[in-house]
Structure formats: structure tokens, C-alpha cells
PDB file of N, CA, C and O in Angstrom, chain B, residues numbered from 101:
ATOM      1  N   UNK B 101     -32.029  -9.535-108.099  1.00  0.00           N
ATOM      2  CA  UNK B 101     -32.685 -10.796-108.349  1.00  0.00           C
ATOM      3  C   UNK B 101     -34.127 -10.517-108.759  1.00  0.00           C
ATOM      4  O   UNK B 101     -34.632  -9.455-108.396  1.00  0.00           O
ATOM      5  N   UNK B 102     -34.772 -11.316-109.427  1.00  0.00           N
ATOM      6  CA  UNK B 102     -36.094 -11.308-109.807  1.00  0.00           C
ATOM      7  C   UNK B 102     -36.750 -12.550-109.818  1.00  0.00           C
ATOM      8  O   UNK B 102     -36.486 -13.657-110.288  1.00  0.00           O
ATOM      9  N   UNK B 103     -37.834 -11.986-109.062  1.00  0.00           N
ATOM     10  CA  UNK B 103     -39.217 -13.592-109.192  1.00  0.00           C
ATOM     11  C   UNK B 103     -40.374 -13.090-109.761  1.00  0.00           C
ATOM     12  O   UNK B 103     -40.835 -11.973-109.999  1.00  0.00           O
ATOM     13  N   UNK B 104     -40.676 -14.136-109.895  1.00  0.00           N
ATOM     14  CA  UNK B 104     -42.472 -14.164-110.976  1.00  0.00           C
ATOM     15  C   UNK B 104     -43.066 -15.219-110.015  1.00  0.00           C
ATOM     16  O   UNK B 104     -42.571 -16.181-109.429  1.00  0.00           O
ATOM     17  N   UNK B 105     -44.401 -14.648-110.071  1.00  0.00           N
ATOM     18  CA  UNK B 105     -44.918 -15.702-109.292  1.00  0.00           C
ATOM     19  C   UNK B 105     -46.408 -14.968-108.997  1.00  0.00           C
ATOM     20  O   UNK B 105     -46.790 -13.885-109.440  1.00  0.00           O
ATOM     21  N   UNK B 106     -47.165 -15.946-108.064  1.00  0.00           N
ATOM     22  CA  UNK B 106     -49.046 -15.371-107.848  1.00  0.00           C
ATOM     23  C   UNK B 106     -48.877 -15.103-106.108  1.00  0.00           C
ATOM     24  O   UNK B 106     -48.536 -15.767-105.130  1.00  0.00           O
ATOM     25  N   UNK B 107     -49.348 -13.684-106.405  1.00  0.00           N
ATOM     26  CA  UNK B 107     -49.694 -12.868-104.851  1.00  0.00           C
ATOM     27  C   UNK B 107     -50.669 -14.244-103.793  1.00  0.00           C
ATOM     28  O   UNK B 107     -51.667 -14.876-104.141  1.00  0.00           O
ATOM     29  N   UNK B 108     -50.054 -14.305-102.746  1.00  0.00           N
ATOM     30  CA  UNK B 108     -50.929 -15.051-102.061  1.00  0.00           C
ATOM     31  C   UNK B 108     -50.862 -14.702-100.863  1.00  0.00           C
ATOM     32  O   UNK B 108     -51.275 -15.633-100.171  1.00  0.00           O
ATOM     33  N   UNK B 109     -50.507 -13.706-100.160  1.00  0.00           N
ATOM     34  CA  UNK B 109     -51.109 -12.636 -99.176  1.00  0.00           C
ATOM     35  C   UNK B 109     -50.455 -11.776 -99.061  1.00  0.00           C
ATOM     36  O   UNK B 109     -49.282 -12.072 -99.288  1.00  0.00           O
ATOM     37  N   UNK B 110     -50.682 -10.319 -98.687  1.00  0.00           N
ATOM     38  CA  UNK B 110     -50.462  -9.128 -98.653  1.00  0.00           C
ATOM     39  C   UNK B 110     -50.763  -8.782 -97.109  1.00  0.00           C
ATOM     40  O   UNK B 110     -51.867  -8.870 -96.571  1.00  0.00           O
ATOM     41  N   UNK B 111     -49.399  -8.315 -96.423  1.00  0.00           N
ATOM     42  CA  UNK B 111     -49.814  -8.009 -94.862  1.00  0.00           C
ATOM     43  C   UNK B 111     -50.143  -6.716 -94.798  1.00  0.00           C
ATOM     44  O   UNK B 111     -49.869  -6.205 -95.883  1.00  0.00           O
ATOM     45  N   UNK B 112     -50.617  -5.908 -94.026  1.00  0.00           N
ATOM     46  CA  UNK B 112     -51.044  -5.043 -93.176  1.00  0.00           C
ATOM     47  C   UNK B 112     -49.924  -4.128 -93.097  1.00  0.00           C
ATOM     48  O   UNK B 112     -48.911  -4.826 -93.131  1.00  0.00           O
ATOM     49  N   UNK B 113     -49.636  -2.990 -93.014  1.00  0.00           N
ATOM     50  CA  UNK B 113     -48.774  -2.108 -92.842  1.00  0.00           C
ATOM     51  C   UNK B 113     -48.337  -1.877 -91.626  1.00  0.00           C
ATOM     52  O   UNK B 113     -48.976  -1.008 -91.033  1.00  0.00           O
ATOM     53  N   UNK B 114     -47.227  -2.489 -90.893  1.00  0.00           N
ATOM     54  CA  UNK B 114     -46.748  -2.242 -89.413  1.00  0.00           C
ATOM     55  C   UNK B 114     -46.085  -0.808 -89.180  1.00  0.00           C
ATOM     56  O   UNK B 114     -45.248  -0.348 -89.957  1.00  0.00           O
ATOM     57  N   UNK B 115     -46.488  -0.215 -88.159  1.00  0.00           N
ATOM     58  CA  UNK B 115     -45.643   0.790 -88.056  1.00  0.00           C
ATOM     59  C   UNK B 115     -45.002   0.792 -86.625  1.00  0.00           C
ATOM     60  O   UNK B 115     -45.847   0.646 -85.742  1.00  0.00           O
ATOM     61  N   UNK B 116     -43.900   0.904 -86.249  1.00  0.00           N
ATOM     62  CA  UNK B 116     -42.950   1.005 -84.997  1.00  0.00           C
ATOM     63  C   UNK B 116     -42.698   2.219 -84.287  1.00  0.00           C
ATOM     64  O   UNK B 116     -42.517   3.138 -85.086  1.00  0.00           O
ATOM     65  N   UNK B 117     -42.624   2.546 -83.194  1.00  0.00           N
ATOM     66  CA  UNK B 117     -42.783   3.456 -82.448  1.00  0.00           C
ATOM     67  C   UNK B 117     -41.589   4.226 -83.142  1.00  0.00           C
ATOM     68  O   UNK B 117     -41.696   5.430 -82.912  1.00  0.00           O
ATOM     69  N   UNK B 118     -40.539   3.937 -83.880  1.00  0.00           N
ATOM     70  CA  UNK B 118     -39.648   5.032 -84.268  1.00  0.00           C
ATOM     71  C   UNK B 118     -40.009   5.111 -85.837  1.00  0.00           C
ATOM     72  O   UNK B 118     -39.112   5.332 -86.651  1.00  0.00           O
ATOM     73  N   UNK B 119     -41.161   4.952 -86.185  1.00  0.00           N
ATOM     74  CA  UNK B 119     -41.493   6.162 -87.246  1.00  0.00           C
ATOM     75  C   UNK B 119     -41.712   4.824 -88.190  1.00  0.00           C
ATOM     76  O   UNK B 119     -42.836   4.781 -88.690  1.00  0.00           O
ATOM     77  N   UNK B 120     -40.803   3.682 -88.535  1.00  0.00           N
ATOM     78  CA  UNK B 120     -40.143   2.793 -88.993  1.00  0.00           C
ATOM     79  C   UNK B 120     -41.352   2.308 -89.529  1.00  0.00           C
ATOM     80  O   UNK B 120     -42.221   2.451 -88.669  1.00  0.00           O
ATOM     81  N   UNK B 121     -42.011   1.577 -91.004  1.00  0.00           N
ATOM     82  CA  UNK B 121     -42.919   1.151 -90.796  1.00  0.00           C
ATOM     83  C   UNK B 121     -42.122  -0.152 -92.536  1.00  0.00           C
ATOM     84  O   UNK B 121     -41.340   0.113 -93.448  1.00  0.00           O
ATOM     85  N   UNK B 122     -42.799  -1.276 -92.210  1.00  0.00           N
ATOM     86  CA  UNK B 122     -42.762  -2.522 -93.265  1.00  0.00           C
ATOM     87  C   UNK B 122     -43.637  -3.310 -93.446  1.00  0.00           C
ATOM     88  O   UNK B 122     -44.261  -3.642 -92.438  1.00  0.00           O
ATOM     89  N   UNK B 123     -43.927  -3.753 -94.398  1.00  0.00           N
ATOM     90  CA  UNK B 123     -45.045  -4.747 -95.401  1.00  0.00           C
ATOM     91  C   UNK B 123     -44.533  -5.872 -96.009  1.00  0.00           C
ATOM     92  O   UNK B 123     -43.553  -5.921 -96.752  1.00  0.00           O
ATOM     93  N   UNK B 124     -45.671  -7.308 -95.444  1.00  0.00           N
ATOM     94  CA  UNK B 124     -44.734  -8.047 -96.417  1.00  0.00           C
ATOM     95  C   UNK B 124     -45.990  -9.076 -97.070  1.00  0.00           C
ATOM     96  O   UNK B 124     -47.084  -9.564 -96.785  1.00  0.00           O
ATOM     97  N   UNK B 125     -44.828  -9.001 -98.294  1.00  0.00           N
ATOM     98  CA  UNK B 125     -45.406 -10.035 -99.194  1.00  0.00           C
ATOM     99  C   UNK B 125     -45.191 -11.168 -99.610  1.00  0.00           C
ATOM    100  O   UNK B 125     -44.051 -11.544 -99.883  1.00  0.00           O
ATOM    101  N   UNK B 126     -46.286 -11.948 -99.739  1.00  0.00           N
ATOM    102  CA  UNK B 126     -46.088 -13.690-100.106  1.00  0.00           C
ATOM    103  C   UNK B 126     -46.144 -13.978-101.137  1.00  0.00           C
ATOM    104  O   UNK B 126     -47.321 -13.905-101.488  1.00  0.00           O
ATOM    105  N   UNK B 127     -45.306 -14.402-102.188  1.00  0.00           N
ATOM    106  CA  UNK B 127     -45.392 -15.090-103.310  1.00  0.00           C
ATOM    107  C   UNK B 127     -45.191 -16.369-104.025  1.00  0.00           C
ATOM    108  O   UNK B 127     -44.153 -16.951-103.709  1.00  0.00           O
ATOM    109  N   UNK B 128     -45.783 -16.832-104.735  1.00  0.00           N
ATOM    110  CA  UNK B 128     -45.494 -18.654-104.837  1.00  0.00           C
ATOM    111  C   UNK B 128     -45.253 -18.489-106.411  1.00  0.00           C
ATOM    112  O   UNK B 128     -46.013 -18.153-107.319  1.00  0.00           O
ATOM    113  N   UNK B 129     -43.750 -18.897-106.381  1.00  0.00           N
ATOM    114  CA  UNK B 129     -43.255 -18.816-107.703  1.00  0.00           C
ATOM    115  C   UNK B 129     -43.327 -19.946-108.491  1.00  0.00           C
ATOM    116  O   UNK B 129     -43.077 -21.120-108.218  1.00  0.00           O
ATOM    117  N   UNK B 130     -43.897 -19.157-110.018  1.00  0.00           N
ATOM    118  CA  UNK B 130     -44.104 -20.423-111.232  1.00  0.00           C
ATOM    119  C   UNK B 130     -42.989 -20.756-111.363  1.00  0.00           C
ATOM    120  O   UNK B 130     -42.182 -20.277-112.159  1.00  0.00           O
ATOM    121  N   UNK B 131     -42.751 -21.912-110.338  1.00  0.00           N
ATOM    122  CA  UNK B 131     -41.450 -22.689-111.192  1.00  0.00           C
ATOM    123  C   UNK B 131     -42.157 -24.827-111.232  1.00  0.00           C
ATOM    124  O   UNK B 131     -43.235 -25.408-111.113  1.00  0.00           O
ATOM    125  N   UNK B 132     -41.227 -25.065-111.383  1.00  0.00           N
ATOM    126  CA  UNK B 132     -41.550 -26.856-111.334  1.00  0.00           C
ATOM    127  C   UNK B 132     -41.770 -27.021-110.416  1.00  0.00           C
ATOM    128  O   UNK B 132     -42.622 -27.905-110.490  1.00  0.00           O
ATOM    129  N   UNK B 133     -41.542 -26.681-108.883  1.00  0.00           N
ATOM    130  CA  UNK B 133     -41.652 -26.983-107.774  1.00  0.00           C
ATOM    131  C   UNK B 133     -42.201 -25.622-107.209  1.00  0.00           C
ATOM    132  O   UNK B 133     -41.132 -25.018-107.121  1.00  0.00           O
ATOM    133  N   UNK B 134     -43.003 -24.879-106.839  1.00  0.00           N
ATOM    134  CA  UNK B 134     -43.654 -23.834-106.378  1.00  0.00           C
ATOM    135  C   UNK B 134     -43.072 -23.766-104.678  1.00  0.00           C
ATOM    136  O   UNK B 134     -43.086 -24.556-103.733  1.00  0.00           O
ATOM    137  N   UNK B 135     -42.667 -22.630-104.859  1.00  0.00           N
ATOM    138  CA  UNK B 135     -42.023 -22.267-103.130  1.00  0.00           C
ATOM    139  C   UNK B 135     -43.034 -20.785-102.862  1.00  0.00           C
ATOM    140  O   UNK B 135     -43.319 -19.812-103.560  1.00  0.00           O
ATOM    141  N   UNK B 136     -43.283 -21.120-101.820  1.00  0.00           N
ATOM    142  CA  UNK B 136     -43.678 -19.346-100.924  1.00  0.00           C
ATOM    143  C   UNK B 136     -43.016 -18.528-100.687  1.00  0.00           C
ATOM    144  O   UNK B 136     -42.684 -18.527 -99.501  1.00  0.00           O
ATOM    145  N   UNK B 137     -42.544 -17.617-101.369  1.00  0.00           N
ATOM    146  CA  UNK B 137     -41.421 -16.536-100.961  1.00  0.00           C
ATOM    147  C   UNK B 137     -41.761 -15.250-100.163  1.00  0.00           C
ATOM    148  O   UNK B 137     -42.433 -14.397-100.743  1.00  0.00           O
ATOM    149  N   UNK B 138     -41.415 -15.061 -99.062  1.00  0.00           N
ATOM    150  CA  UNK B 138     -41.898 -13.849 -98.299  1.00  0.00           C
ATOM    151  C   UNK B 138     -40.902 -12.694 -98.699  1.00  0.00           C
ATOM    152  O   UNK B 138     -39.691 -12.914 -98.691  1.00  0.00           O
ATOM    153  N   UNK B 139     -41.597 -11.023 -99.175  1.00  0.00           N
ATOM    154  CA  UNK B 139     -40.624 -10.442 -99.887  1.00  0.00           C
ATOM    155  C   UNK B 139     -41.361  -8.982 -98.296  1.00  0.00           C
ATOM    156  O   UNK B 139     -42.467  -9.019 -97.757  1.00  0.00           O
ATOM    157  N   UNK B 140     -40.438  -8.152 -98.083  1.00  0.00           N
ATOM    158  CA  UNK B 140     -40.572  -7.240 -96.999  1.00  0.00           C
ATOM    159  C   UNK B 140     -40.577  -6.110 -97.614  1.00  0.00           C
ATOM    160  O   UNK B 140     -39.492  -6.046 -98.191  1.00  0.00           O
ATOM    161  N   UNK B 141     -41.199  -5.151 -97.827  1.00  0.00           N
ATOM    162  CA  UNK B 141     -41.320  -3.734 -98.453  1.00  0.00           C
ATOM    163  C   UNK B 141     -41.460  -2.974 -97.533  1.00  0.00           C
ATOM    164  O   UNK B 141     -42.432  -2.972 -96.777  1.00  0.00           O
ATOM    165  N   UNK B 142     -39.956  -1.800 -97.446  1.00  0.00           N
ATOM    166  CA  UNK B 142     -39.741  -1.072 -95.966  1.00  0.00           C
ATOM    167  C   UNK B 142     -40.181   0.482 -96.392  1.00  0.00           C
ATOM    168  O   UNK B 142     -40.402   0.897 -97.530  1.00  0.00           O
ATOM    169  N   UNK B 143     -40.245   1.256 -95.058  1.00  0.00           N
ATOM    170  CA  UNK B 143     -40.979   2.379 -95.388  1.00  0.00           C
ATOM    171  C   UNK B 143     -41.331   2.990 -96.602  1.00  0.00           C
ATOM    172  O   UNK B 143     -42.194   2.212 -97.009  1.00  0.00           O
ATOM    173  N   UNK B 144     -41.205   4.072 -97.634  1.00  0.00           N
ATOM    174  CA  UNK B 144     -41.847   4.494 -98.724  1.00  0.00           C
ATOM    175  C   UNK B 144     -42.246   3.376-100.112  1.00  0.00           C
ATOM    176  O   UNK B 144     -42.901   3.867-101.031  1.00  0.00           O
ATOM    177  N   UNK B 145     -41.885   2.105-100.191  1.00  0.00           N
ATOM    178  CA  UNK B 145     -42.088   1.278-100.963  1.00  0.00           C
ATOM    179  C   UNK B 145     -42.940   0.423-100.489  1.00  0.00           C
ATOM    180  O   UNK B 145     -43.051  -0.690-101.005  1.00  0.00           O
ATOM    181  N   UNK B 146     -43.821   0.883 -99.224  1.00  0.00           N
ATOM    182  CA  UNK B 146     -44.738   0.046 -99.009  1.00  0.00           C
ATOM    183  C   UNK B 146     -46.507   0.497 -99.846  1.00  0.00           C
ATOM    184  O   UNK B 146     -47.503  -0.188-100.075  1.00  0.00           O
ATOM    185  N   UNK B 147     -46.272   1.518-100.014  1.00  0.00           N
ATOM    186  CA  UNK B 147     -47.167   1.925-101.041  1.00  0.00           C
ATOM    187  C   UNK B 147     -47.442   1.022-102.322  1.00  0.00           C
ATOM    188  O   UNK B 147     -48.573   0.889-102.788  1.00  0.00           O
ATOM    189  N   UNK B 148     -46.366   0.443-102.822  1.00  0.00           N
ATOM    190  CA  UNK B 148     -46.393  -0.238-103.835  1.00  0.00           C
ATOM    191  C   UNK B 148     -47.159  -1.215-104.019  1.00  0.00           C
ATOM    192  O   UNK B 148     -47.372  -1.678-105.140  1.00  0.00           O
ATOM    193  N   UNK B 149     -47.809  -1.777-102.673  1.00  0.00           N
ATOM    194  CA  UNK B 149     -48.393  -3.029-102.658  1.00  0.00           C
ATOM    195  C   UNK B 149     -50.079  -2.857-102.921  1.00  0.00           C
ATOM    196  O   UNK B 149     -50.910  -3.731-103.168  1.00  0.00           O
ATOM    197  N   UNK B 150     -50.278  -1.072-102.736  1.00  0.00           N
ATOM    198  CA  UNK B 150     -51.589  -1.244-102.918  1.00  0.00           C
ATOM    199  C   UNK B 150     -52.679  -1.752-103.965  1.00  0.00           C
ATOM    200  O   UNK B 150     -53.715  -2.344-103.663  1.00  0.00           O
ATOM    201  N   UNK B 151     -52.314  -1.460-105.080  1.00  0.00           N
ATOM    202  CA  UNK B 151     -52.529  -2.076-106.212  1.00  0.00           C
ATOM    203  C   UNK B 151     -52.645  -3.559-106.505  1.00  0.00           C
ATOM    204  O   UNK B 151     -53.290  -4.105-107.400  1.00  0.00           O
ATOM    205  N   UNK B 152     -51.812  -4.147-105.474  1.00  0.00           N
ATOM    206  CA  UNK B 152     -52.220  -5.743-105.939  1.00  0.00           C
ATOM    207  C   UNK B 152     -53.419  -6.015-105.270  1.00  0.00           C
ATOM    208  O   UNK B 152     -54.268  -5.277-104.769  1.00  0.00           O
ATOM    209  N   UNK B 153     -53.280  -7.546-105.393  1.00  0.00           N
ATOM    210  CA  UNK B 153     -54.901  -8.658-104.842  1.00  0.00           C
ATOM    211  C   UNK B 153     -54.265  -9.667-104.394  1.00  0.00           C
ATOM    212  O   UNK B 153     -53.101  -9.352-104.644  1.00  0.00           O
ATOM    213  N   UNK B 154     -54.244 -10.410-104.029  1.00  0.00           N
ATOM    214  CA  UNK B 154     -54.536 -11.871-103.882  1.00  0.00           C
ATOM    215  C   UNK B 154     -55.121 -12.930-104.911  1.00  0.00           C
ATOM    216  O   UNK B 154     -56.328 -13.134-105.039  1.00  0.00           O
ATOM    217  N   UNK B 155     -54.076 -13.615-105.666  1.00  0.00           N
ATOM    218  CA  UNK B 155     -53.798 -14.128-107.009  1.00  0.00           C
ATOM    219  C   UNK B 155     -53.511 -12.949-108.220  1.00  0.00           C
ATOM    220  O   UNK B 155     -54.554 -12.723-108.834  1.00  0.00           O
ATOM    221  N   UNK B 156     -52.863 -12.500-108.493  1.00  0.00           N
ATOM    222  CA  UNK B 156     -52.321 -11.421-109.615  1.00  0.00           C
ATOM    223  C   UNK B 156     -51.348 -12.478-109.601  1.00  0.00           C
ATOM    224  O   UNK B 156     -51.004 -13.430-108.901  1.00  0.00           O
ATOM    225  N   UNK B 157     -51.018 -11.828-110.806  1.00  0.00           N
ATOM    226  CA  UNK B 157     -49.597 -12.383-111.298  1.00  0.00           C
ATOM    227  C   UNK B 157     -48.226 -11.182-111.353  1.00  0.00           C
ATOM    228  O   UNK B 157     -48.157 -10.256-112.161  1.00  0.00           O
ATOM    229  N   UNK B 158     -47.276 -11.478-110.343  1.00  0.00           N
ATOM    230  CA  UNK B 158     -46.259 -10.463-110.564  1.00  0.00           C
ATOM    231  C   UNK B 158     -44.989 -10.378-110.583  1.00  0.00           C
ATOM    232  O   UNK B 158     -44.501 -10.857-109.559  1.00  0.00           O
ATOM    233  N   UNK B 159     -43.893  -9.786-111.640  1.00  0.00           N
ATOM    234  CA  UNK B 159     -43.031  -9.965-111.560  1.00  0.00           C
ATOM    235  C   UNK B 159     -41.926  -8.952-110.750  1.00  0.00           C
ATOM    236  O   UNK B 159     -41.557  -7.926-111.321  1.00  0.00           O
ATOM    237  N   UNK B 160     -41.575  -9.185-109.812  1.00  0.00           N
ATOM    238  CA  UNK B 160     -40.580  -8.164-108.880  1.00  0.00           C
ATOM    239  C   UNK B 160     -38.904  -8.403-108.640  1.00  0.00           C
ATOM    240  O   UNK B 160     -38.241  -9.437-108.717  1.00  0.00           O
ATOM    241  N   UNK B 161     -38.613  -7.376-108.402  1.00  0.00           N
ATOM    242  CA  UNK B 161     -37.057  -7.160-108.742  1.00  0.00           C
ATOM    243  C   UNK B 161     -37.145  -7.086-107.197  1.00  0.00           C
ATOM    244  O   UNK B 161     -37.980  -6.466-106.539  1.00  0.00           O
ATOM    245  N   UNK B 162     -35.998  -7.930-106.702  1.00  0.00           N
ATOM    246  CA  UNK B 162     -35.241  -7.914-104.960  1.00  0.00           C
ATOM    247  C   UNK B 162     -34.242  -7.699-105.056  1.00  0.00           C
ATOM    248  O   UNK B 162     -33.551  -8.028-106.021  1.00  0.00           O
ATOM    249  N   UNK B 163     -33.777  -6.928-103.840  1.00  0.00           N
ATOM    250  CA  UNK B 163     -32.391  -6.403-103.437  1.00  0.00           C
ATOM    251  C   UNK B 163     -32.484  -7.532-101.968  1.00  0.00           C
ATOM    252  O   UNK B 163     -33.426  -7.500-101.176  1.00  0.00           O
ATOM    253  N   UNK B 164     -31.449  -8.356-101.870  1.00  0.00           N
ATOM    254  CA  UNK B 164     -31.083  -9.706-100.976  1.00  0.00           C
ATOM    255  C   UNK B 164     -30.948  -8.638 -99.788  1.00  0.00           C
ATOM    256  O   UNK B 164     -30.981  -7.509-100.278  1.00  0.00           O
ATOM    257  N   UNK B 165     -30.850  -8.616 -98.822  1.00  0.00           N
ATOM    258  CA  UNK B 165     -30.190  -8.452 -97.505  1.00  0.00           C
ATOM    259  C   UNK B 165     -30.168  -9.259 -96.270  1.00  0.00           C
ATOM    260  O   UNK B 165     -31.230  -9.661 -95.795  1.00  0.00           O
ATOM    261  N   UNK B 166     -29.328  -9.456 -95.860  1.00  0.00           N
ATOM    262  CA  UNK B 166     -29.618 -10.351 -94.318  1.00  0.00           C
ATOM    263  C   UNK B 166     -28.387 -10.104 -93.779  1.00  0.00           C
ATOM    264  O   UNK B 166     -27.289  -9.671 -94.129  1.00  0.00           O
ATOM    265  N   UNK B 167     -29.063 -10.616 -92.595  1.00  0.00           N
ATOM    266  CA  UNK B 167     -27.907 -10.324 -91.176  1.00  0.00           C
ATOM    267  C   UNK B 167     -26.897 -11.712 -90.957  1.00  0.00           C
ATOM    268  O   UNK B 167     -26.053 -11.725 -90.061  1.00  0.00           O
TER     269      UNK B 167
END
């Protein structure tokens, strides 16, 4: 899946006593109706986030998962 949309916060890098560490990101997608999408970037792809800001514009590719 893919969204487009403007960075509107970038968390902090958690790390868990078993090594485990995730980042997450908020995005509010350009559509007709603007939603906040929270996207989770798990251990080595949390790097990825360094580069943004708060308002960029970005387009990202998701892999769905849930329990």
C-alpha cells in the first residue's frame, strides 16, 4: 500500500530491554478528507526517519500487519 501525505510528528526511538527497538510516524494524507495515519518503523528501518521534519511532503510504501 502507499500514502502521500505531510509529516506531522516523528517519535523518538524506543528501545526494549530485548534489543527490540520502533519509531513511529504521523502522517495526514492529501486526500478530500485528511486523516492522521500513524505508520511504525521497526528496528533497522528506523533510521529512515532521520532525514525528515515536520511538514515535508512524503510518499511511503506500507506493508499492513495486525494481530
Amino acid at each position: 500500500m502507499e500514502l502521500q501525505g505531510t509529516v506531522k510528528r516523528i517519535g523518538a526511538i524506543q528501545t526494549f530491554a530485548s534489543g527490540f527497538e520502533k519509531r513511529e510516524l504521523v502522517i495526514v494524507t492529501d486526500e478530500q478528507y485528511p486523516q492522521p495515519i500513524s505508520i511504525e518503523f521497526l528496528k533497522d528501518k528506523c533510521d529512515f526517519l532521520d532525514p525528515l521534519k515536520e511538514g515535508d511532503k512524503v510518499k511511503i510504501s506500507i506493508n499492513i500487519g495486525g494481530r
